[in-house]
N, C-alpha and C positions, 0 to 999 in steps of 0.2 A: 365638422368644424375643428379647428385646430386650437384653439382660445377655449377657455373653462374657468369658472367660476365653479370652487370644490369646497364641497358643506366640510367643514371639520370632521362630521362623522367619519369620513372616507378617509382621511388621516388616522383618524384614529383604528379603524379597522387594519387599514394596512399594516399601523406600526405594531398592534398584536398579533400581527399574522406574521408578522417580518419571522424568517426563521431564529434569528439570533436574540428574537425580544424574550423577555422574564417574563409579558404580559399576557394575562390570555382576560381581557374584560372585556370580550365580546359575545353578545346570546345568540350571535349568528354562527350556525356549525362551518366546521374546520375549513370544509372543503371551498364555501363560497367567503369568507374570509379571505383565504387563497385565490379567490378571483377576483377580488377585489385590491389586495395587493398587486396578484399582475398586472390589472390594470393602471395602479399608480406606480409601479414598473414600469410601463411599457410607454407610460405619460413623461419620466422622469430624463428617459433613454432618447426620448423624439424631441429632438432641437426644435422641429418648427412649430411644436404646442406651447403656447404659454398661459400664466395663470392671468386672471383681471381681478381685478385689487378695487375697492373704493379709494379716493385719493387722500382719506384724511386716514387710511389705514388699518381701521378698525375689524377688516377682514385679519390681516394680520396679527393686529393684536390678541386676537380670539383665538390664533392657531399660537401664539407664544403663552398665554394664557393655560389651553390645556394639551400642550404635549411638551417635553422638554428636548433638550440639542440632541440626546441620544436617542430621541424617538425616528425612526425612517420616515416618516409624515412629514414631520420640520426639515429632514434634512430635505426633502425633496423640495421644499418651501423655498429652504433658503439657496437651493442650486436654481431655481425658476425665478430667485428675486429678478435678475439682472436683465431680464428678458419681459419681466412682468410687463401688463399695459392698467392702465388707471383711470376709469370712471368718474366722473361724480354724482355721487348721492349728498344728499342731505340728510339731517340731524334733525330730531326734538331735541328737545330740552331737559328729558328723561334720557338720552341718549341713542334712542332708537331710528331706523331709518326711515324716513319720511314715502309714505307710498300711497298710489291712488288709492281713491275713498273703495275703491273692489275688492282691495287686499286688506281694510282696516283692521279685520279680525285676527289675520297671522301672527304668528308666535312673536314676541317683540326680538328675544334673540336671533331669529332667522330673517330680520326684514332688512337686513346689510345685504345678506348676499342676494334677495328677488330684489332688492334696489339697484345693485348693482345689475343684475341679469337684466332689468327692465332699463336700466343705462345705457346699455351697451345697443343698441337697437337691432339684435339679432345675430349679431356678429359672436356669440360667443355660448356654449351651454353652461345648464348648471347639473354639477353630477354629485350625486346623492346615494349613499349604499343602504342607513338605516332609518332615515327619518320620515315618518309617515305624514308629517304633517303635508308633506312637498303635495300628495293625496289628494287631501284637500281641498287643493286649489288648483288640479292641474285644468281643469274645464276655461279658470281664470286666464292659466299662463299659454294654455293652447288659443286664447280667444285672444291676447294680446301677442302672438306671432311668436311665441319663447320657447327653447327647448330644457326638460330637465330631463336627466339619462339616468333611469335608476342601475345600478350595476347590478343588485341583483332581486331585480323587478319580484319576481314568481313571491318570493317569501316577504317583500316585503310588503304585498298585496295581500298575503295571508293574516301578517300579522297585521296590517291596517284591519280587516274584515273581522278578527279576532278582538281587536282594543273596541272596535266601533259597532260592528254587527252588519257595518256596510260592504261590502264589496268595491 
């Protein structure tokens, strides 16, 4: 698929890895950092991918929130605005994204973007480098027809099995 709904993480991975960044705040080693960049490289390079947004924004505002204009994350953001496509989700009242009673337990911060991925009705992934929680629920996201693409699966299975005891 050529459309992606992308966790912040992977912004922010990237922009520490970017060669030119001051940043290095990442506990993921050098080397898959670096793959994870290329991949938001090689996303930023291909005209026919674009990102999907909720339509009231709040995916965006989460990426202008924690990376700045001279982060490589944002700048890739704001080169894919123009092209962006837009979902809607819906809101509580706490500000979180409203999602079926299967998902009620996920992280409140991360229910914009499986709102939006469950919006999109398959048309689009959701790609993930360090967040375990995606884990979780992938039994959920597989049962409801969804893709999330960990970029770098192997460790972030270790360290999910590490936090949790699970595998």
């Amino acid at each position: 698929m050529a459309d992606h709904i992308i966790d912040t993480n992977v912004l922010l991975v990237a922009s520490a890895a970017h060669p030119h960044s001051p940043f290095g705040d990442s506990d993921l080693p050098r080397e898959l950092q670096e793959a994870v960049f290329e991949w938001l490289a090689a996303f930023r390079r291909d005209s026919a991918r674009t990102m999907v947004w909720d339509e009231l924004w709040r995916i965006y505002d989460e990426y202008r929130r924690k990376l700045t204009d001279q982060d490589y994350g944002l700048q890739v953001v704001t080169e894919k605005m123009a092209t962006a496509r837009f979902v809607a989700v819906g809101y509580d009242g706490d500000g979180a994204a409203v999602l079926p009673a299967g998902f009620a337990a996920f992280d409140p911060s991360d229910r914009k973007f499986l709102a939006a991925l469950l919006a999109d009705g398959g048309a689009s992934t959701l790609v993930n480098a360090t967040d375990t929680d995606w884990l979780e629920i992938e039994a959920e996201i597989a049962a409801a027809g969804r893709t999330v693409q960990h970029l770098v699966e192997d460790w972030l299975r270790v360290k999910y099995a590490e936090n949790t005891g699970r595998l």
